[in-house]
C-alpha positions in Angstrom: -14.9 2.1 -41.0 -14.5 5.3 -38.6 -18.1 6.6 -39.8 -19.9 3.3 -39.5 -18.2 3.0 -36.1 -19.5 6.8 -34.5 -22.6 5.7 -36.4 -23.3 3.2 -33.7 -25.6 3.1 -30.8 -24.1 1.0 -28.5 -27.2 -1.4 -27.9 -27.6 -3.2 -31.1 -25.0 -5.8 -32.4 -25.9 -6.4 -35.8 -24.5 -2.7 -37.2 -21.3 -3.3 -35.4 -21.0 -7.2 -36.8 -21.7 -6.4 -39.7 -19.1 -3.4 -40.1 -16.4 -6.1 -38.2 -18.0 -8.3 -41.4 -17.5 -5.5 -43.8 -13.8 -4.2 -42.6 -12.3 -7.3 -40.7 -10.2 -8.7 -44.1 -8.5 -5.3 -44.4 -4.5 -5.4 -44.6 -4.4 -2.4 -41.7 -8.2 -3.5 -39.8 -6.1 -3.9 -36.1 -4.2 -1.1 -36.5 -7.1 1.3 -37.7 -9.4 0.0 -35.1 -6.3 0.5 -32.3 -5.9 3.8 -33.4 -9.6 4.4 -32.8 -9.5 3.8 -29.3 -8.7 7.3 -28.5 -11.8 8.6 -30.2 -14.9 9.1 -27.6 -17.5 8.5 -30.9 -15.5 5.5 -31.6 -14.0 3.8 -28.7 -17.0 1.4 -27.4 -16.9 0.4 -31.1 -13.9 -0.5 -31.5 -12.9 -2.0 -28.5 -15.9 -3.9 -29.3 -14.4 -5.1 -33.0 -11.0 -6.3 -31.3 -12.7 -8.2 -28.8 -14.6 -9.9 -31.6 -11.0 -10.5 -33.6 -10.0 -12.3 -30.6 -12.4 -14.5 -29.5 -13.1 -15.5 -33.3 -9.3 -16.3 -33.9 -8.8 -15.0 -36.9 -5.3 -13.9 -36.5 -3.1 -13.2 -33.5 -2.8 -9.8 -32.4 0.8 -8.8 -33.3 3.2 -8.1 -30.2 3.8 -4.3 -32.1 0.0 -3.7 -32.0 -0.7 -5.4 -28.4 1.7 -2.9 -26.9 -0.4 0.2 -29.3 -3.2 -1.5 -27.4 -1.5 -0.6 -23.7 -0.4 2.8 -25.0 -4.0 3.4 -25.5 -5.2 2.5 -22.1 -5.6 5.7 -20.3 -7.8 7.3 -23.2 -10.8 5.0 -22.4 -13.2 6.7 -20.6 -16.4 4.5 -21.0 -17.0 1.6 -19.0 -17.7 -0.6 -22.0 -14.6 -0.1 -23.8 -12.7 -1.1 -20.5 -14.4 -4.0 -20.2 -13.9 -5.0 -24.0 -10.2 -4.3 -23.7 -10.1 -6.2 -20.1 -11.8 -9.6 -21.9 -9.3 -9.4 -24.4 -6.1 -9.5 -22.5 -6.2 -13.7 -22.2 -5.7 -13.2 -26.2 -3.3 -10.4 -26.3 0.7 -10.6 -25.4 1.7 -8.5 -22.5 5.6 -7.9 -23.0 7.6 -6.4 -19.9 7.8 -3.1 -20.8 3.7 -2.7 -20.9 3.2 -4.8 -17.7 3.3 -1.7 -15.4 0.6 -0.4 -17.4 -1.3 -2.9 -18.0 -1.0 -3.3 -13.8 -2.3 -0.1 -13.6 -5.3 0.1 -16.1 -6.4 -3.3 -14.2 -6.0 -1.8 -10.8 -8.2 1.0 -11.3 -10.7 -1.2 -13.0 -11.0 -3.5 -9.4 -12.6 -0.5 -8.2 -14.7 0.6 -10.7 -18.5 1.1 -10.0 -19.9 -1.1 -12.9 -19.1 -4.6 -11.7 -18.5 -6.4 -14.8 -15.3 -4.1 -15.0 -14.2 -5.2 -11.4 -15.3 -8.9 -12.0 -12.9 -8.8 -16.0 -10.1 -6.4 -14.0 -9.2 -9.4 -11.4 -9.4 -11.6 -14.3 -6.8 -9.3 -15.8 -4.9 -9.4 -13.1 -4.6 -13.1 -13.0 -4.0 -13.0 -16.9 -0.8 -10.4 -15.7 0.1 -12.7 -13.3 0.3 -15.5 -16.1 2.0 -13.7 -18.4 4.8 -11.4 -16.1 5.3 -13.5 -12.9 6.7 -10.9 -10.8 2.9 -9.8 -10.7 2.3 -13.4 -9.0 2.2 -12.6 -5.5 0.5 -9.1 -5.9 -2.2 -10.9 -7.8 -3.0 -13.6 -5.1 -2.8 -11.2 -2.5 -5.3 -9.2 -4.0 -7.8 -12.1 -5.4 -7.5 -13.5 -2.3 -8.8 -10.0 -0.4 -11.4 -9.4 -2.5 -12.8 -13.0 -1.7 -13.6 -11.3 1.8 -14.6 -8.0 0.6 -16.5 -8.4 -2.7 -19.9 -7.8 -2.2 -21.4 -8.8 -6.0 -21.9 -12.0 -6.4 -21.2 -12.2 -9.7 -17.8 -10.7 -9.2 -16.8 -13.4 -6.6 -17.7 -15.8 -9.5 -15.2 -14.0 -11.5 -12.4 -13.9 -8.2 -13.0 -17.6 -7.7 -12.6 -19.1 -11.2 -9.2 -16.7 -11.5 -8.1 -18.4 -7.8 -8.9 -21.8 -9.3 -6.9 -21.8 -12.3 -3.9 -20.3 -10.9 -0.9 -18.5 -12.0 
């Protein structure tokens, strides 16, 4: 799986379905793909395979491997496999102990210079906010900010549908 993953370009998604086709029904596929996070040649790809594990529903992602998910936070460097990680978090269970980093991986993402990472980060934050409410207030505070300041358009989008479904 690690080879077909570095083999990928980034642009096309039919090599990267089909290796999430090929490697998906493994016993260990979340935790090999987790443990790929910290690979530069692999990272985008497999952020990109959890993200399609969630959103298909094939299984629930394991509190054990959520919280290997936040430990691996700080080694993504490309905007992409941010992004990924950031869409996931409505499907993946943020316990106490990895809210503080979860807070932080989102906060640097609402000012990151590609804007579908700021636009998924305050959606992360509101997901935070959902799931540890002692993030409540920061998270308003800050949606409600960024409603002023946000200059994309399709950020606001983001800001507004995360004000309107609440915490």
């Amino acid at each position: 799986m690690k080879e077909d993953i570095a083999a990928w370009d980034g642009k096309a998604v039919a090599p990267i379905a089909a290796t999430y086709d090929r490697h998906h029904a493994q016993k260990n596929f979340l935790r090999d793909v987790i443990a790929l996070f910290s690979d530069d040649a692999c990272a985008r790809g497999a952020t990109w395979l959890l993200k399609r594990h969630v959103e298909n529903g094939d299984a629930a992602v394991p509190a054990a491997l959520c919280t290997r998910v936040f430990a691996q936070l700080g080694a993504l460097s490309h905007w992409e496999a941010r992004l990924h990680v950031l869409q996931c978090l409505p499907h993946l269970t943020i316990a106490r102990a990895d809210a503080e980093r979860v807070a932080q991986f989102i906060r640097g993402g609402l000012t990151d210079d590609a804007k579908f990472v700021r636009a998924w980060s305050y959606n992360g934050l509101r997901e935070l906010a959902v799931q540890q409410p002692a993030y409540q207030d920061e998270a308003r505070r800050t949606l409600e900010a960024a409603m002023q300041t946000e200059k994309a358009a399709s950020v606001k989008v983001r800001i507004r549908k995360a004000l309107a479904a609440g915490f």
